[in-house]
PDB file with one MODEL, atoms N, CA, C and O in Angstrom:
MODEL        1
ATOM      1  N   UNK A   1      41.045 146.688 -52.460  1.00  0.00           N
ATOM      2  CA  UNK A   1      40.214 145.653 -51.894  1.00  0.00           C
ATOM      3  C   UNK A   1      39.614 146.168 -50.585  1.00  0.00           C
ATOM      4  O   UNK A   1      40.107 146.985 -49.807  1.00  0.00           O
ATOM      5  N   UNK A   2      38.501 145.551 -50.508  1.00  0.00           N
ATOM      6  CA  UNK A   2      37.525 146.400 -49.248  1.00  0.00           C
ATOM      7  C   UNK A   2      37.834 145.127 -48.253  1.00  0.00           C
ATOM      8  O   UNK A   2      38.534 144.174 -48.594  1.00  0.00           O
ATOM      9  N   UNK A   3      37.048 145.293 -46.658  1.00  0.00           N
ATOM     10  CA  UNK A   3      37.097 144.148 -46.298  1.00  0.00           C
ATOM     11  C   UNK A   3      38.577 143.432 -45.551  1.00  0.00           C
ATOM     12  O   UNK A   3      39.691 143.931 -45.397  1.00  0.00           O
ATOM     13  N   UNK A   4      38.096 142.207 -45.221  1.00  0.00           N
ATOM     14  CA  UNK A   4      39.391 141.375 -44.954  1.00  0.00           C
ATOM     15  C   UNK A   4      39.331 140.212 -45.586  1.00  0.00           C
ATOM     16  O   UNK A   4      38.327 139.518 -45.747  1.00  0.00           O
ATOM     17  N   UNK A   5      40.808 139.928 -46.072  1.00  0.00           N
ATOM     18  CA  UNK A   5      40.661 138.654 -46.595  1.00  0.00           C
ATOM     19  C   UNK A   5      41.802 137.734 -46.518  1.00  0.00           C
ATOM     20  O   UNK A   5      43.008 137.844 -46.737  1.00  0.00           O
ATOM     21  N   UNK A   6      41.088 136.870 -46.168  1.00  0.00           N
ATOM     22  CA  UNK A   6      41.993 135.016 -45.533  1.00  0.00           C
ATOM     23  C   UNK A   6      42.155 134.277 -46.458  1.00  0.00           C
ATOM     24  O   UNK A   6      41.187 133.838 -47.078  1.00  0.00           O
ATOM     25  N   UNK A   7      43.772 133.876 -46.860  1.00  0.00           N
ATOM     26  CA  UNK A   7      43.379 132.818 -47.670  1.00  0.00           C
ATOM     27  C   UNK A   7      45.447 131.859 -47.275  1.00  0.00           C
ATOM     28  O   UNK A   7      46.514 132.410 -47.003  1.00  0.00           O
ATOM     29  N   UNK A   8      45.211 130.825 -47.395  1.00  0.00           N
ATOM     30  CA  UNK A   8      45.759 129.620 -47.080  1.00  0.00           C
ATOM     31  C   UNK A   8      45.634 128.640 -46.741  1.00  0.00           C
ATOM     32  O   UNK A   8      44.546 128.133 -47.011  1.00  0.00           O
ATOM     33  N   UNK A   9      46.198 128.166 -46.306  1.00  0.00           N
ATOM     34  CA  UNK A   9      46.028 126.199 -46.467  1.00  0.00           C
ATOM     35  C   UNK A   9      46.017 126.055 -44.849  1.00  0.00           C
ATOM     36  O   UNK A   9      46.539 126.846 -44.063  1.00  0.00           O
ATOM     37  N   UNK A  10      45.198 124.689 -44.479  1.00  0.00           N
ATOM     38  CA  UNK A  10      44.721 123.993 -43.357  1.00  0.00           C
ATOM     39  C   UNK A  10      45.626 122.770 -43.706  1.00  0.00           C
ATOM     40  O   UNK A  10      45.438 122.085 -44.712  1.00  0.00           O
ATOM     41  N   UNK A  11      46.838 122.497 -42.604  1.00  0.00           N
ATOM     42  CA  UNK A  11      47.603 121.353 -43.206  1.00  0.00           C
ATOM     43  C   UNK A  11      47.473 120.266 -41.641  1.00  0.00           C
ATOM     44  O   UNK A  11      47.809 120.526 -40.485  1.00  0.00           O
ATOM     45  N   UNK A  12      46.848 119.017 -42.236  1.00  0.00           N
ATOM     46  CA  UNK A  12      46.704 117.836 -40.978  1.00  0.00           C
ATOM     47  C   UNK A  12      48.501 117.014 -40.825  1.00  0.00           C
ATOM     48  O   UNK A  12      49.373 116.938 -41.690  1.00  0.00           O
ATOM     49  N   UNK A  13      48.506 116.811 -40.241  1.00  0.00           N
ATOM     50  CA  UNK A  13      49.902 116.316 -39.855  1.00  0.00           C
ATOM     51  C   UNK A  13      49.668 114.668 -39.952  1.00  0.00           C
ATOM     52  O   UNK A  13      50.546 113.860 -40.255  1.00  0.00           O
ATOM     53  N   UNK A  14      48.390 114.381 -39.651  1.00  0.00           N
ATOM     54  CA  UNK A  14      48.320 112.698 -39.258  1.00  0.00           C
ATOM     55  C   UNK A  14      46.891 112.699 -39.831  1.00  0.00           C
ATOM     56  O   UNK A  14      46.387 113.743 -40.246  1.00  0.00           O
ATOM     57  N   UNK A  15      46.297 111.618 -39.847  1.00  0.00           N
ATOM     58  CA  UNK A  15      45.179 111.006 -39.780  1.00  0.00           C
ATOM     59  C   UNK A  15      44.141 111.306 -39.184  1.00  0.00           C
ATOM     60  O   UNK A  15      43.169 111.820 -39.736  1.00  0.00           O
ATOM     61  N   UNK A  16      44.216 111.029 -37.999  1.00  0.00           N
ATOM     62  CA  UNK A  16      43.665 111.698 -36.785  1.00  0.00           C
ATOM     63  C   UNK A  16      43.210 113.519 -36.532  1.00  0.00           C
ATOM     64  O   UNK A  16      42.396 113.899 -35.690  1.00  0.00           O
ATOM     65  N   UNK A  17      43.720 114.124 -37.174  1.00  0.00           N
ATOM     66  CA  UNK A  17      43.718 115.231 -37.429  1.00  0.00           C
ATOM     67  C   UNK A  17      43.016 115.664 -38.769  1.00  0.00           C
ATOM     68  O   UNK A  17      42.557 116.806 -38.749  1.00  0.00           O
ATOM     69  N   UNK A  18      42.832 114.837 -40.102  1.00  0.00           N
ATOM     70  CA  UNK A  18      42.002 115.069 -40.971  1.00  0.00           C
ATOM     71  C   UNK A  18      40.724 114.216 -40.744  1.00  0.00           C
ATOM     72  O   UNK A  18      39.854 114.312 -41.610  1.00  0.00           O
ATOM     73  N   UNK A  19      40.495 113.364 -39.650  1.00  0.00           N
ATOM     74  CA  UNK A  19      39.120 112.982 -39.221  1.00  0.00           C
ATOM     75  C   UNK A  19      38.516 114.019 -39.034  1.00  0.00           C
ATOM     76  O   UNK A  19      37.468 114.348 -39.591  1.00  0.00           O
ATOM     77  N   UNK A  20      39.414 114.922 -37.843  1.00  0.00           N
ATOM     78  CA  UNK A  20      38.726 116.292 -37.196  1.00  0.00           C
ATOM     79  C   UNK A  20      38.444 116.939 -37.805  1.00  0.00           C
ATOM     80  O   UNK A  20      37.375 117.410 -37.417  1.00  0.00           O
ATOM     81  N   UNK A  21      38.918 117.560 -39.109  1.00  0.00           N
ATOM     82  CA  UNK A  21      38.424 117.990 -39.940  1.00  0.00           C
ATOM     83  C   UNK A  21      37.207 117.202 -40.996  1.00  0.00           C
ATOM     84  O   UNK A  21      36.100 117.741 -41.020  1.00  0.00           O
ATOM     85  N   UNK A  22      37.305 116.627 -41.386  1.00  0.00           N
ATOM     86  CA  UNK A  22      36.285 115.807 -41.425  1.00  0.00           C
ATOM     87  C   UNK A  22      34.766 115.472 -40.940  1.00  0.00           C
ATOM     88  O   UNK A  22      33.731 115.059 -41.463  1.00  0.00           O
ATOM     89  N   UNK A  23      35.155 115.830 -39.804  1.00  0.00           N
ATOM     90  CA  UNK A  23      34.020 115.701 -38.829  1.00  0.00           C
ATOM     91  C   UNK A  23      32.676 116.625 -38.576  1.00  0.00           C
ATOM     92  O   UNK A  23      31.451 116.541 -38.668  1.00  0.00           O
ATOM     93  N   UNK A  24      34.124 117.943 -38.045  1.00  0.00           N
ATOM     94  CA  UNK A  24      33.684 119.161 -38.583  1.00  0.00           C
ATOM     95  C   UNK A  24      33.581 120.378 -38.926  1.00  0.00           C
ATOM     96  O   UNK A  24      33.260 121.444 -38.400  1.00  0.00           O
ATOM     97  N   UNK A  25      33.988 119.927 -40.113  1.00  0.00           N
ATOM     98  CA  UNK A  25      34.223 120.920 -41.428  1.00  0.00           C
ATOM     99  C   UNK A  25      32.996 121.588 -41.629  1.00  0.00           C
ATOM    100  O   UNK A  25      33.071 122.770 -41.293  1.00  0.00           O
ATOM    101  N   UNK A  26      31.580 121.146 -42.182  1.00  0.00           N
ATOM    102  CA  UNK A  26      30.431 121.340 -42.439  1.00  0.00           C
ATOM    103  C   UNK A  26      29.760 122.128 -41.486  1.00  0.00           C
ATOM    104  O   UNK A  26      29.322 123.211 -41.875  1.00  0.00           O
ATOM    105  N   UNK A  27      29.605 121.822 -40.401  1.00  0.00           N
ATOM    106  CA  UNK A  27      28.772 122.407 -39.491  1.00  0.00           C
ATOM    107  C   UNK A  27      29.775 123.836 -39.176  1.00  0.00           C
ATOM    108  O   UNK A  27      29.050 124.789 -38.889  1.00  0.00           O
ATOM    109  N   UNK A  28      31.142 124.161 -39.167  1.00  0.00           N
ATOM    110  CA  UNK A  28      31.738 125.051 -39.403  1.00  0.00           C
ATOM    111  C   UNK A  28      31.688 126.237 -40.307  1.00  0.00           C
ATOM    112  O   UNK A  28      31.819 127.396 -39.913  1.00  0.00           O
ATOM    113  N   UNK A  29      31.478 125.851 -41.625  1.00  0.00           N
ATOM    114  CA  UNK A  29      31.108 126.234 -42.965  1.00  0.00           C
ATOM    115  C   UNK A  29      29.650 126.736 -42.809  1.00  0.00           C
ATOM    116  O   UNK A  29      29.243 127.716 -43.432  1.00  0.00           O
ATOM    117  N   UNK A  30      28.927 126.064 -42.001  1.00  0.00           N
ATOM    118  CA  UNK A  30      27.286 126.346 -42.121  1.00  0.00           C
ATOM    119  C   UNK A  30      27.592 127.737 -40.969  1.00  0.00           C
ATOM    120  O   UNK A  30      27.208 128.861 -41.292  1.00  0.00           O
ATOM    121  N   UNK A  31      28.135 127.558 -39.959  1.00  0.00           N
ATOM    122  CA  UNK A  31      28.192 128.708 -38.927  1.00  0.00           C
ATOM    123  C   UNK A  31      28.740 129.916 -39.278  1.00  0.00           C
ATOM    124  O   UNK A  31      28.403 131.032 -38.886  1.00  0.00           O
ATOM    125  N   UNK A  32      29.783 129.552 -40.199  1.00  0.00           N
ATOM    126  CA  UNK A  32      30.634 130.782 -40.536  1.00  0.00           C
ATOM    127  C   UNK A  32      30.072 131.688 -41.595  1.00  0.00           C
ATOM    128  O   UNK A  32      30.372 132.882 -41.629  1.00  0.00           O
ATOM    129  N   UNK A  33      29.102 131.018 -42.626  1.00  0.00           N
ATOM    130  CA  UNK A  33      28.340 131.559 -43.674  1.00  0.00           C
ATOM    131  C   UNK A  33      27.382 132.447 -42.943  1.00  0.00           C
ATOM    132  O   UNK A  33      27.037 133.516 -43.446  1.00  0.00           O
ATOM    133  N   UNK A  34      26.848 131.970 -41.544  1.00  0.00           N
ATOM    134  CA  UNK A  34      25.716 132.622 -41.373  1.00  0.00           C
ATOM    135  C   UNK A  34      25.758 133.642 -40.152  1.00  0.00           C
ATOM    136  O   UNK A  34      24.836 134.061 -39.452  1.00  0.00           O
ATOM    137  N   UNK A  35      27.407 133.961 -40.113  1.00  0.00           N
ATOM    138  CA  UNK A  35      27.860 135.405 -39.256  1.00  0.00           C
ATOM    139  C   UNK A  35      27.784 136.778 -40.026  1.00  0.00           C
ATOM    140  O   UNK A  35      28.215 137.160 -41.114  1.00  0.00           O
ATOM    141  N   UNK A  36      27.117 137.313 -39.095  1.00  0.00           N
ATOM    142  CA  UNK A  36      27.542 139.035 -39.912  1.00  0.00           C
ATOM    143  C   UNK A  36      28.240 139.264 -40.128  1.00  0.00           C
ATOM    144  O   UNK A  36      29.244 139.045 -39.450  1.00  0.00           O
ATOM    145  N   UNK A  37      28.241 139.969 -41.397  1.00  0.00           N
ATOM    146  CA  UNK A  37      29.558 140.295 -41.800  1.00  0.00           C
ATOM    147  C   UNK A  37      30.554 139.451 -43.136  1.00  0.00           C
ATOM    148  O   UNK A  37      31.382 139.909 -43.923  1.00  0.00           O
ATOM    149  N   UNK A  38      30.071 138.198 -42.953  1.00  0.00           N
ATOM    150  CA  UNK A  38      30.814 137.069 -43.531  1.00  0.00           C
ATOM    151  C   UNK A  38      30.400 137.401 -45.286  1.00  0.00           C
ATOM    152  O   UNK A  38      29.268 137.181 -45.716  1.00  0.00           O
ATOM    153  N   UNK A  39      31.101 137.747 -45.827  1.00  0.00           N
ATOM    154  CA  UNK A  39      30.924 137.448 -47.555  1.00  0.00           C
ATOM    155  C   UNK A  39      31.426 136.415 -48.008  1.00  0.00           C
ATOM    156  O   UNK A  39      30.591 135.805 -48.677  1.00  0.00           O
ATOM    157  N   UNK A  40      32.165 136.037 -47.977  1.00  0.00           N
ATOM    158  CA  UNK A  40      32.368 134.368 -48.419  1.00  0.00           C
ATOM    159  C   UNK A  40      33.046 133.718 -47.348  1.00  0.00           C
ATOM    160  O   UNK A  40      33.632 134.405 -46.511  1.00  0.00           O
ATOM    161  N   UNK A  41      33.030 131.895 -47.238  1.00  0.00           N
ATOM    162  CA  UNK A  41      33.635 131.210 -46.909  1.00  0.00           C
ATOM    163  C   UNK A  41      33.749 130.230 -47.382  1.00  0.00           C
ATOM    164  O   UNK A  41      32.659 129.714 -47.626  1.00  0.00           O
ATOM    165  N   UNK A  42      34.945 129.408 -47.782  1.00  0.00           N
ATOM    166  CA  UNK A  42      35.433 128.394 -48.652  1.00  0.00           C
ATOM    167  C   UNK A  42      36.138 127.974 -47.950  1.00  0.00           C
ATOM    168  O   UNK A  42      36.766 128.737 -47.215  1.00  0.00           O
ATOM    169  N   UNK A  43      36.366 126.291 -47.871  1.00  0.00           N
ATOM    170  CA  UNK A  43      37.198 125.281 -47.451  1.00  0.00           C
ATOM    171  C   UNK A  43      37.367 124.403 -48.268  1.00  0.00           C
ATOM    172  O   UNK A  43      36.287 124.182 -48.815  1.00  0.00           O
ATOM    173  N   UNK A  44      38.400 123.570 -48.780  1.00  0.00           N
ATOM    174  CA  UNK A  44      37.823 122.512 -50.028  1.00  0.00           C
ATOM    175  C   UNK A  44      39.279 122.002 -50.231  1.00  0.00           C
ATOM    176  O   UNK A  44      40.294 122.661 -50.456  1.00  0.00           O
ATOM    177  N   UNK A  45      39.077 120.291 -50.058  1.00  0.00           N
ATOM    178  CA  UNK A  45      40.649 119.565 -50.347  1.00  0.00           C
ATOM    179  C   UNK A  45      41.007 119.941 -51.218  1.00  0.00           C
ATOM    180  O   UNK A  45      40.396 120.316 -52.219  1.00  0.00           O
ATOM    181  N   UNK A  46      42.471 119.899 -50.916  1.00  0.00           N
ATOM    182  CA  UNK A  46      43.446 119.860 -52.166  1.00  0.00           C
ATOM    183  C   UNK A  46      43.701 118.354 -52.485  1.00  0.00           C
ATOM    184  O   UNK A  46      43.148 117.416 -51.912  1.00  0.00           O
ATOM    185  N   UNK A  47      44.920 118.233 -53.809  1.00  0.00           N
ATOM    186  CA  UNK A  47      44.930 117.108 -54.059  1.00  0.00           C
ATOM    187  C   UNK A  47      45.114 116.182 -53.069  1.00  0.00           C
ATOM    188  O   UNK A  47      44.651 115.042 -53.079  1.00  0.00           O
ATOM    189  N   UNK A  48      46.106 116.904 -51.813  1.00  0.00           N
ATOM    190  CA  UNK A  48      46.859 116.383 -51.134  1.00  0.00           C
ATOM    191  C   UNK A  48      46.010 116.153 -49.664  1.00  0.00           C
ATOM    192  O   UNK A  48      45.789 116.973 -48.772  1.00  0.00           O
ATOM    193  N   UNK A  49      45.579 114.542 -49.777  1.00  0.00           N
ATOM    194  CA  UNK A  49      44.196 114.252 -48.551  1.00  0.00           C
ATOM    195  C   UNK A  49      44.702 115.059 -46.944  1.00  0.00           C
ATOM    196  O   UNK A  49      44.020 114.870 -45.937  1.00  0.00           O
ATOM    197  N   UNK A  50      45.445 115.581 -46.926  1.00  0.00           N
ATOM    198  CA  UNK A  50      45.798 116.138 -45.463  1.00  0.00           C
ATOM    199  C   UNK A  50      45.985 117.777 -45.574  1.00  0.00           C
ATOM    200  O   UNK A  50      46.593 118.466 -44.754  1.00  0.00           O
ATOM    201  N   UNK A  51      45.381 118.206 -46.670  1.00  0.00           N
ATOM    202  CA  UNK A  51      45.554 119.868 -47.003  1.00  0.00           C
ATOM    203  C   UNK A  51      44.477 120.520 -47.489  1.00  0.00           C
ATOM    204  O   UNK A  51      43.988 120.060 -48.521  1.00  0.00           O
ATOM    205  N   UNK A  52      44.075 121.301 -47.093  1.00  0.00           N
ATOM    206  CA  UNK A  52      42.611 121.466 -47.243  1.00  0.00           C
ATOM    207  C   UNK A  52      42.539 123.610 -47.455  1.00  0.00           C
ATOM    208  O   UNK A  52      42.568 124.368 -46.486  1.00  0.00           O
ATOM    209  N   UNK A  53      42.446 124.084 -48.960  1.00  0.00           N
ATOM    210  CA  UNK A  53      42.580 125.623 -49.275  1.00  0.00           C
ATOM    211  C   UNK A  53      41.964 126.012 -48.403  1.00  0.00           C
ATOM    212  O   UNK A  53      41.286 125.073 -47.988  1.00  0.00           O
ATOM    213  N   UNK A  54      41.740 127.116 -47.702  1.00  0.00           N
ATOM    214  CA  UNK A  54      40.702 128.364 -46.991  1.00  0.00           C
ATOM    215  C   UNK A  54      40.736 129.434 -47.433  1.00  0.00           C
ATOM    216  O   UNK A  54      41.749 130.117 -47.278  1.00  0.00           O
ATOM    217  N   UNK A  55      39.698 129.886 -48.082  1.00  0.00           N
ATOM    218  CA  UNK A  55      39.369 131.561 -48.591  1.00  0.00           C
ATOM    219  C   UNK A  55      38.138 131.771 -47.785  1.00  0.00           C
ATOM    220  O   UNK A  55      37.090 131.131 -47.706  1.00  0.00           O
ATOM    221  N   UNK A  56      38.638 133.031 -47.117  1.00  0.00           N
ATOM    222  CA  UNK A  56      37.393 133.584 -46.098  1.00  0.00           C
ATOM    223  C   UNK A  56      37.755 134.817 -46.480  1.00  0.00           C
ATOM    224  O   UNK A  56      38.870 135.282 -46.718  1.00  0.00           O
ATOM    225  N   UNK A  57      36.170 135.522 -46.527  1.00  0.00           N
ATOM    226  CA  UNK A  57      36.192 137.086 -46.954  1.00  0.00           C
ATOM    227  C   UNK A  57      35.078 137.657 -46.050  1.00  0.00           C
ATOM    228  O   UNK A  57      33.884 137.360 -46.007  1.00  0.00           O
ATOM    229  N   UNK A  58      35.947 138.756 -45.184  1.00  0.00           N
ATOM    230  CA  UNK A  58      34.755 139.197 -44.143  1.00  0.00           C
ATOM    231  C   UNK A  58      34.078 141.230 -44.321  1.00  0.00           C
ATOM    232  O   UNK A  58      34.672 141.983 -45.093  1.00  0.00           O
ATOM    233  N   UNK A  59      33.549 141.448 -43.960  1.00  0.00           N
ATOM    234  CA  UNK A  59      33.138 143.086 -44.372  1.00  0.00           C
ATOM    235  C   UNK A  59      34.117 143.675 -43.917  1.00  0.00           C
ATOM    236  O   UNK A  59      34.341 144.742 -44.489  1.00  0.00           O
ATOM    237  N   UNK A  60      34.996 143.337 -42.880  1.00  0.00           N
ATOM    238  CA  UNK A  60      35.658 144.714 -42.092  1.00  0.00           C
ATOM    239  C   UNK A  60      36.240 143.817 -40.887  1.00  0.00           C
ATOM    240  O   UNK A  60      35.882 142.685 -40.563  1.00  0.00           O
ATOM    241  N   UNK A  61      37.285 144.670 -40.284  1.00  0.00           N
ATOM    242  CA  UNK A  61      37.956 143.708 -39.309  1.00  0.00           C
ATOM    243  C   UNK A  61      37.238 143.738 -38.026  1.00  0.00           C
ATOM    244  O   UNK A  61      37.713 143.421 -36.936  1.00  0.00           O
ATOM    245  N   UNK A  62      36.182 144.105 -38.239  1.00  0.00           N
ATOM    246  CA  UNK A  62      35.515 144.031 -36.753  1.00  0.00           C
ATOM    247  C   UNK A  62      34.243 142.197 -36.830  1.00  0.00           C
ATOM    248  O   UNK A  62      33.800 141.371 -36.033  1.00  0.00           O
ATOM    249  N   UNK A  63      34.208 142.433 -38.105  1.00  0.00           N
ATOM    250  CA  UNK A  63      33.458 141.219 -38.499  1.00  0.00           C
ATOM    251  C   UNK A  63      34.267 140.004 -38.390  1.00  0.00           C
ATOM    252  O   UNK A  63      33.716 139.079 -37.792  1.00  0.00           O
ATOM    253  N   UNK A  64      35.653 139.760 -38.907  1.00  0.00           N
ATOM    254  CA  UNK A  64      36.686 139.052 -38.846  1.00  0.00           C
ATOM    255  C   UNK A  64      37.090 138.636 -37.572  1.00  0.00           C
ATOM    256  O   UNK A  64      37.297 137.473 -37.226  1.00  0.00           O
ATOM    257  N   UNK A  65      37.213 139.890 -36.733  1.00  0.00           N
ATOM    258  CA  UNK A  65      37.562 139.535 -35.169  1.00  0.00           C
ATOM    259  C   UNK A  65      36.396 138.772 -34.235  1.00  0.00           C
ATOM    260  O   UNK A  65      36.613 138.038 -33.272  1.00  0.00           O
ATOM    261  N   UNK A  66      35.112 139.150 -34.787  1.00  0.00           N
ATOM    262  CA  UNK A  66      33.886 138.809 -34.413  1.00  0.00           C
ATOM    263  C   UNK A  66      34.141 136.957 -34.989  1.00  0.00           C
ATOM    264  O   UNK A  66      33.899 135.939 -34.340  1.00  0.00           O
ATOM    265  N   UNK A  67      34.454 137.025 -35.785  1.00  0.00           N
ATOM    266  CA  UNK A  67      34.886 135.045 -36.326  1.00  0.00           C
ATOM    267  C   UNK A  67      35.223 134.830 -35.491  1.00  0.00           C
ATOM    268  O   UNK A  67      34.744 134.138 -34.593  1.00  0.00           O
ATOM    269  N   UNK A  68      36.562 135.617 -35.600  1.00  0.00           N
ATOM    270  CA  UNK A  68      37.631 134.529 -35.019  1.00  0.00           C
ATOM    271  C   UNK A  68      37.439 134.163 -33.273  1.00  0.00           C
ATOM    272  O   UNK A  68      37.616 133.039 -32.804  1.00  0.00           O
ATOM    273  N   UNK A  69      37.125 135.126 -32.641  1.00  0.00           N
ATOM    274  CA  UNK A  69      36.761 134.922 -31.288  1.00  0.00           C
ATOM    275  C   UNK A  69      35.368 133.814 -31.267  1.00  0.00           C
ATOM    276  O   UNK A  69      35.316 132.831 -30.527  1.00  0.00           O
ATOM    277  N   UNK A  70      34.368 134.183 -32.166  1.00  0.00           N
ATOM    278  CA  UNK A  70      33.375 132.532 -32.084  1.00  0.00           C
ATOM    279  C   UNK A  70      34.411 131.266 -32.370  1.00  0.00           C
ATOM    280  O   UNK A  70      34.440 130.385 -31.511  1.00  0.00           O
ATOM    281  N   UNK A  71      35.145 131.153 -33.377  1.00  0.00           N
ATOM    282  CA  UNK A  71      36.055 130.104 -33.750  1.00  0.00           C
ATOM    283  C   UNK A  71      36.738 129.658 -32.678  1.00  0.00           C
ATOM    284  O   UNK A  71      37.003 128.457 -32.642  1.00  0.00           O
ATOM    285  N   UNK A  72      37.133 130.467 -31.663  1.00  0.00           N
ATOM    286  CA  UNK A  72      37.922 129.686 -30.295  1.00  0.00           C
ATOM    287  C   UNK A  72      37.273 129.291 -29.780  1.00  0.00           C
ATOM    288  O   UNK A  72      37.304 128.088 -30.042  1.00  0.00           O
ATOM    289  N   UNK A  73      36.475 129.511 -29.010  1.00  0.00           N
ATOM    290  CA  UNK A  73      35.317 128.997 -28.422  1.00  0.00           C
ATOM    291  C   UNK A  73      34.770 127.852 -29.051  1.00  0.00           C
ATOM    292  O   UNK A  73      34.213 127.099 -28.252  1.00  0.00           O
ATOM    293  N   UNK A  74      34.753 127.454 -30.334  1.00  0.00           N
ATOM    294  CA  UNK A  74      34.039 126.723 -31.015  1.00  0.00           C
ATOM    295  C   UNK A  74      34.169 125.421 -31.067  1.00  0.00           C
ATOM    296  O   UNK A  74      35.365 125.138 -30.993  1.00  0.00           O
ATOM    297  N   UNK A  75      33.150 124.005 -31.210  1.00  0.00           N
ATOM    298  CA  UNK A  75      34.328 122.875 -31.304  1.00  0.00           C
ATOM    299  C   UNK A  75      34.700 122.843 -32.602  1.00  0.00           C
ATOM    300  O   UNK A  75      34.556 121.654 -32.884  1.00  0.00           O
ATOM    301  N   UNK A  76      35.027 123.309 -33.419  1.00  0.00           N
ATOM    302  CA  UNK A  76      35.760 123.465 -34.628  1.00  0.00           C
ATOM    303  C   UNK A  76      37.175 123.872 -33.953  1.00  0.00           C
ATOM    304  O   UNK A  76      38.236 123.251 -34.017  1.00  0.00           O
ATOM    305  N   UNK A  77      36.967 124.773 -33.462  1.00  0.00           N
ATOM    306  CA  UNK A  77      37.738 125.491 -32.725  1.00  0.00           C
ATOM    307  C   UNK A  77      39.138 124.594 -31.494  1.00  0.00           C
ATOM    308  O   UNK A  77      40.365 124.639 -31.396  1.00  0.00           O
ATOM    309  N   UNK A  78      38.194 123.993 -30.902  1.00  0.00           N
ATOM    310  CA  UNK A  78      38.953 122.837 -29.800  1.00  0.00           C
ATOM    311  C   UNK A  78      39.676 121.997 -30.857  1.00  0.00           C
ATOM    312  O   UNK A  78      40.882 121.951 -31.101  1.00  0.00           O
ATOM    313  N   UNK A  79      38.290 121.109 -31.633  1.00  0.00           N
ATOM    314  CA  UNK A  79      38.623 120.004 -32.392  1.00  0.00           C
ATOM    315  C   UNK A  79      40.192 120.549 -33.528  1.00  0.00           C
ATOM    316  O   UNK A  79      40.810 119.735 -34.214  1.00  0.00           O
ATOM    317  N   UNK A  80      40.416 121.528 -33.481  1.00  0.00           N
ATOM    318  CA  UNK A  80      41.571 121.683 -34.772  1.00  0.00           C
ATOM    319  C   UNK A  80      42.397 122.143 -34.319  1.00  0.00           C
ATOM    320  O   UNK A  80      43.376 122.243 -35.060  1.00  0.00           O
ATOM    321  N   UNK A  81      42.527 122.620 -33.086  1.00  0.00           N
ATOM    322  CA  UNK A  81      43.761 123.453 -32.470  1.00  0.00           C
ATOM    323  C   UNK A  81      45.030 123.169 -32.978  1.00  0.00           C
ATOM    324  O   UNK A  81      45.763 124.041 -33.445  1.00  0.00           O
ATOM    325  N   UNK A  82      45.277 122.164 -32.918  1.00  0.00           N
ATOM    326  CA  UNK A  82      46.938 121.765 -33.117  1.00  0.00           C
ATOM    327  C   UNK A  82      46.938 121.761 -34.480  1.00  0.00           C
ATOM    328  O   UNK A  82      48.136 121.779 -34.761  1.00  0.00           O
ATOM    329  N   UNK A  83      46.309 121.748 -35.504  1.00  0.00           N
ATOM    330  CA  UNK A  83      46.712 122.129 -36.571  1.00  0.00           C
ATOM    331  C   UNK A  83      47.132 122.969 -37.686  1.00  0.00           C
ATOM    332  O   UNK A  83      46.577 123.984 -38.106  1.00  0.00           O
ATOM    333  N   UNK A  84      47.748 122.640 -37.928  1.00  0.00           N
ATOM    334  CA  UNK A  84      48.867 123.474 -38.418  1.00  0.00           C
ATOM    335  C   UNK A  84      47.845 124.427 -39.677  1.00  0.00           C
ATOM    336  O   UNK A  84      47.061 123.972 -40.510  1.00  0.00           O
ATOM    337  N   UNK A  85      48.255 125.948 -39.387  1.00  0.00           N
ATOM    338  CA  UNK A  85      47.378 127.130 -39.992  1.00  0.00           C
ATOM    339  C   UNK A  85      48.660 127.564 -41.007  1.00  0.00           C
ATOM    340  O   UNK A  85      49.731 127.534 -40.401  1.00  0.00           O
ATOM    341  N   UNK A  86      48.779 127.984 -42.510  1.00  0.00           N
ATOM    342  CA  UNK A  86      49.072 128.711 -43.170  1.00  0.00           C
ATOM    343  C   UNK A  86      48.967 129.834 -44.020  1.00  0.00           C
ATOM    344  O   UNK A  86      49.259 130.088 -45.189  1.00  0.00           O
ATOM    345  N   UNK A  87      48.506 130.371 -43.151  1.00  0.00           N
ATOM    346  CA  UNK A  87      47.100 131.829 -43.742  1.00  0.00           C
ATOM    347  C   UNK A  87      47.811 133.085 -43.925  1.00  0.00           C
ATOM    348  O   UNK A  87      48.673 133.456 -43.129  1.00  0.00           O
ATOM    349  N   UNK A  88      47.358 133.964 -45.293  1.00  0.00           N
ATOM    350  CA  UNK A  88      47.894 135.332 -44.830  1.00  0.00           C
ATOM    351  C   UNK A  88      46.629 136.050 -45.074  1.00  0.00           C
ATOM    352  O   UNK A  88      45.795 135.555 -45.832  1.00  0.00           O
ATOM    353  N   UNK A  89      46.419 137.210 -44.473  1.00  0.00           N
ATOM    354  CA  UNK A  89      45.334 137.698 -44.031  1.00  0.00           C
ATOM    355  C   UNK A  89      45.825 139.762 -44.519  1.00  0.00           C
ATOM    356  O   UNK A  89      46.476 140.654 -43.975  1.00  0.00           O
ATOM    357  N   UNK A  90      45.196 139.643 -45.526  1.00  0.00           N
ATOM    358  CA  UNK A  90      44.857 141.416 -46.232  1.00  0.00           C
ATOM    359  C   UNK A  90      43.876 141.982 -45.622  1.00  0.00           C
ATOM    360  O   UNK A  90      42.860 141.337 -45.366  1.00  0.00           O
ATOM    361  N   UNK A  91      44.043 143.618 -45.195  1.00  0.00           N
ATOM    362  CA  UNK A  91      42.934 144.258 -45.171  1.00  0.00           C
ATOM    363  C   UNK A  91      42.583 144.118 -43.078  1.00  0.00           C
ATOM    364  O   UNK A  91      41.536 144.058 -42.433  1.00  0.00           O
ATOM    365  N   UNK A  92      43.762 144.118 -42.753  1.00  0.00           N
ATOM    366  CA  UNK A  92      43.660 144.062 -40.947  1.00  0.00           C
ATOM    367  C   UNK A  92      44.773 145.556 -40.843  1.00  0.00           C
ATOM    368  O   UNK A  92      45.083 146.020 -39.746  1.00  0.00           O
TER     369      UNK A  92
ENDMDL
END
């Protein structure tokens, strides 16, 4: 496998926390599609309304690191902090 690749679950703890996601998810998805580097990005509920899959596939870990540092900064970024990340990440 070339690349880096992300994949696990976005888990909300409360309510309040799948608003934030909710909110914004989309405008996230639109930003992250349109970084260099980015070959795919996927977010998409599971059955379970507070769990939400993530498959992200980036060219190379310089593209990936290039995310993830916009992602802090980001209000995606603010807005989700406390939530709980279950990701394992190939190809770093």
């Amino acid at each position: 496998m070339t690349g880096v690749h992300l994949t696990g679950q976005l888990v909300c703890g409360d309510i309040g926390e799948v608003a934030a996601v909710v909110r914004h998810l989309a405008s996230h998805v639109a930003l992250t599609r349109a970084e260099a580097g980015c070959i795919s990005f996927c977010v998409s509920r599971t059955e379970s309304p507070f769990v939400w899959q993530v498959d992200e596939r980036f060219r190379d870990a310089a593209a990936f690191k290039a995310h993830q540092d916009r992602v802090a900064s980001s209000e995606w970024g603010r807005a989700t902090a406390g939530i709980e990340r279950r990701y394992t990440i190939d190809g770093l």
